[in-house]
C-alpha positions in Angstrom: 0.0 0.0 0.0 1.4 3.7 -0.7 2.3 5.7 1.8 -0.4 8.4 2.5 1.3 11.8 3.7 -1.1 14.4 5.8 -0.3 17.8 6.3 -0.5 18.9 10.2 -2.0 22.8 9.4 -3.9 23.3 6.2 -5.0 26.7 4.7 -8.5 27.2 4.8 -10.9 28.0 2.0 -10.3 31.4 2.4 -6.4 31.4 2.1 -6.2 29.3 -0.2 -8.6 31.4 -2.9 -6.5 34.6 -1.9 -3.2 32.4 -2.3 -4.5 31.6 -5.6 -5.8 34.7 -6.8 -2.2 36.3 -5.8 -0.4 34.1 -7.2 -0.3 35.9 -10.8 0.0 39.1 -8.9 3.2 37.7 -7.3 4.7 36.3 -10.5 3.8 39.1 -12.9 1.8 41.7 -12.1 3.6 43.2 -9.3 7.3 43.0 -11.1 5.4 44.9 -14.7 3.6 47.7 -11.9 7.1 48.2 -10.3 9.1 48.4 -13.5 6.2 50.8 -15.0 6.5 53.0 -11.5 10.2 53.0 -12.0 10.2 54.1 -15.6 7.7 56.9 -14.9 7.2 58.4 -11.7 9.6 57.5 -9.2 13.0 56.0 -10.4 14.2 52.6 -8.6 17.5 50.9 -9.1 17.4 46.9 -9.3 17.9 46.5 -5.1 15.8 48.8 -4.0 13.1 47.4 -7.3 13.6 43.9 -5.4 13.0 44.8 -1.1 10.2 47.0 -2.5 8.4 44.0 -4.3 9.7 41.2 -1.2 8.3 43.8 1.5 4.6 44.7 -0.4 4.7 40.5 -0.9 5.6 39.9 2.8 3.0 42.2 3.9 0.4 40.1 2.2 1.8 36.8 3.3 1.6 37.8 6.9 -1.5 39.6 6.7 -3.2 36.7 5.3 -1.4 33.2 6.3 0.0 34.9 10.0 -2.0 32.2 11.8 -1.1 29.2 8.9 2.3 30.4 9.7 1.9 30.6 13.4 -0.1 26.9 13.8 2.7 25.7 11.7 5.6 26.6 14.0 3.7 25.1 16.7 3.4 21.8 14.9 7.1 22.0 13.9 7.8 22.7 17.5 6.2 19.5 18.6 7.6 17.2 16.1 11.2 18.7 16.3 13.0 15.4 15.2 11.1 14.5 12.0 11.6 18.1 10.9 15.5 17.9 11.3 15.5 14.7 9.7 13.3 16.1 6.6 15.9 18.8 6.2 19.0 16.7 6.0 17.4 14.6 4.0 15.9 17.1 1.8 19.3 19.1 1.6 21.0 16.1 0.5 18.2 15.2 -2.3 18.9 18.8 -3.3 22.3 18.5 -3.9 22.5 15.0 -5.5 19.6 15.9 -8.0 21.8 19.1 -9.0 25.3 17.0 -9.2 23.2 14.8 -11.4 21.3 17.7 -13.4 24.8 19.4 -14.0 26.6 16.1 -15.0 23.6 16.0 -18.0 23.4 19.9 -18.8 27.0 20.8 -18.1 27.9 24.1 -17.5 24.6 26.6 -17.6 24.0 30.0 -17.0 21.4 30.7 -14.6 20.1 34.1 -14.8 18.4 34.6 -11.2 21.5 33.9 -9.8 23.6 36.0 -12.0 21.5 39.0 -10.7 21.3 38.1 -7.2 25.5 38.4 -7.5 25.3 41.7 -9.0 22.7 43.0 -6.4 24.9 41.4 -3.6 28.1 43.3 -4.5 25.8 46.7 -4.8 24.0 46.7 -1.2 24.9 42.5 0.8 22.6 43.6 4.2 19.5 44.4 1.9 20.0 41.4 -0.8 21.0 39.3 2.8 17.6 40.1 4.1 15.4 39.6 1.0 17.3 36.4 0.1 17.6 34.5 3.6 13.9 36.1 5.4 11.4 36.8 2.9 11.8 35.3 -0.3 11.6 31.6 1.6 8.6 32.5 3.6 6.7 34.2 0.2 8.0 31.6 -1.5 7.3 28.4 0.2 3.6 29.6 1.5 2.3 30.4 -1.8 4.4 27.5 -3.9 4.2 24.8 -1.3 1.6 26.0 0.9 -1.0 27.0 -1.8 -0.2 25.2 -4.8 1.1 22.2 -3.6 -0.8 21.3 -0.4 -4.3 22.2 -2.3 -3.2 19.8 -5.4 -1.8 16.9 -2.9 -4.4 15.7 -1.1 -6.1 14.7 -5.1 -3.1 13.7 -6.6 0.5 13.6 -5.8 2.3 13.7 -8.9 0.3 16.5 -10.1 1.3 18.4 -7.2 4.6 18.3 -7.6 4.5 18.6 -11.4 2.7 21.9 -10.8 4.7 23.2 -7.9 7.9 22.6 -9.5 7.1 23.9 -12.8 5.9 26.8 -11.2 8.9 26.7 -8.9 10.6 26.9 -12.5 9.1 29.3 -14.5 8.8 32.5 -11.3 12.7 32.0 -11.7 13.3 32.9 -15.4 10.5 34.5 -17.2 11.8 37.7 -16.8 14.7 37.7 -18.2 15.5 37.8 -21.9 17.2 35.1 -23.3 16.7 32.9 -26.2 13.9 30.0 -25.4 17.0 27.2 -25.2 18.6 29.0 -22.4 15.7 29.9 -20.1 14.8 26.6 -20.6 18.4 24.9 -19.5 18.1 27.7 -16.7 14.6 26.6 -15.7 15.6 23.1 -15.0 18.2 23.9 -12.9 15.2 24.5 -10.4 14.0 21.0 -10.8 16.2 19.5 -7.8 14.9 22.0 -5.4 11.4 22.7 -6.4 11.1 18.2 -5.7 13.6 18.8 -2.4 11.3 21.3 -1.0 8.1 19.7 -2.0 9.0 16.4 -0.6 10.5 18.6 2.6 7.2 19.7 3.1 5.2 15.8 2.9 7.7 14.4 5.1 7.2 17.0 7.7 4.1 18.0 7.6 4.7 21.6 8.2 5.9 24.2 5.9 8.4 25.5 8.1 10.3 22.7 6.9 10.5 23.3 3.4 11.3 27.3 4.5 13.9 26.5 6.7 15.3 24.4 3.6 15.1 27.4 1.7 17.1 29.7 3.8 20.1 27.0 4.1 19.7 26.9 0.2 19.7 30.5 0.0 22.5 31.4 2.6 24.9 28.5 1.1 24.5 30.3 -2.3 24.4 33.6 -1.1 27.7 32.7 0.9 29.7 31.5 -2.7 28.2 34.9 -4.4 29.3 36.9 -1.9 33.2 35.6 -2.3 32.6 37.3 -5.9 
């Protein structure tokens, strides 16, 4: 018989229609409004483009999953052990699905991190704070939390099919590059959108798969910052 994995804290009805219904607010409509704001009333550089859109994204996730959030820490509190042991063994799926991913691609550019590098060298406490706090929380709550954990409970596979190409796509659709490239740079997401989704089943809580982020984040962030 398969395993059957249960969630400890799920969204309600409510959060999870406003998760959905910001979800193309998050991914696009919020990055166009910002560039359009910069362009013609009130000039932004790229760092200050970037905490502006994590802190009006952070507002909403608080505002509207603060108690999915809070129940969550609770749970993750109580079952202590099995959240370690999801994150070790989540971090070490991680980094065997990218050895593996680069041994088939080779060498690829990937463009996120590219201007995460640049935006380090311009202002490291700012990038440090969007890149370690908010981006996993936003992340994670509307990825995992809202896509993945409303798909699960119907059907596994979809789930993570949907979560990681979603995972994929809020990671290089902005940046122009021919098709080949963004596509070589989208799978480079693969390993960790599956990491963090199966971070999040074998916990139970979604503190899991955020905590997972940030150690993903601050390992990268650490390497960037040598440059």
């Amino acid at each position: 018989m398969a395993r059957q994995y249960h969630l400890s804290v799920k969204l309600t009805k409510a959060q999870t229609v406003l998760g959905w219904l910001w979800l193309p607010v998050y991914l696009f409509g919020l990055v166009l409004a910002l560039r359009y704001v910069s362009a013609t009333w009130l000039p932004m550089d790229g760092v200050t483009m970037n905490a502006v859109y994590h802190g009006i994204n952070l507002l909403f996730i608080v505002i509207v999953f603060g108690g999915f959030l809070a129940k969550s820490l609770r749970a993750a509190w109580k079952d202590f052990w099995p959240v370690l042991q999801s994150l070790i063994l989540g971090l070490a799926l991680y980094y065997v699905g990218t050895w593996l991913l680069m041994r088939l691609l080779g060498h690829v550019v990937t463009f996120n991190d590219r201007t995460v590098g640049e935006y380090v060298s311009q202002n490291p406490a700012l990038m440090l704070a969007c890149s370690l706090f908010a981006a996993p929380i936003i992340e994670e709550v509307l990825v995992r939390g809202v896509v993945f954990g409303s798909i699960q409970p119907r059907s596994r596979w979809l789930a993570y099919v949907v979560s990681s190409l979603l995972f994929c796509l809020m990671h290089v659709w902005q940046y122009d590059a021919p098709f080949t490239s963004l596509l070589a740079a989208a799978a480079c997401y693969i390993p960790g959108a599956v990491a963090l989704g199966w971070t999040y089943e074998k916990s139970g809580t979604i503190w899991a798969p955020i905590l997972l982020h940030v150690l993903i984040n601050a390992l990268s962030f650490g390497v960037l910052s040598l440059f």
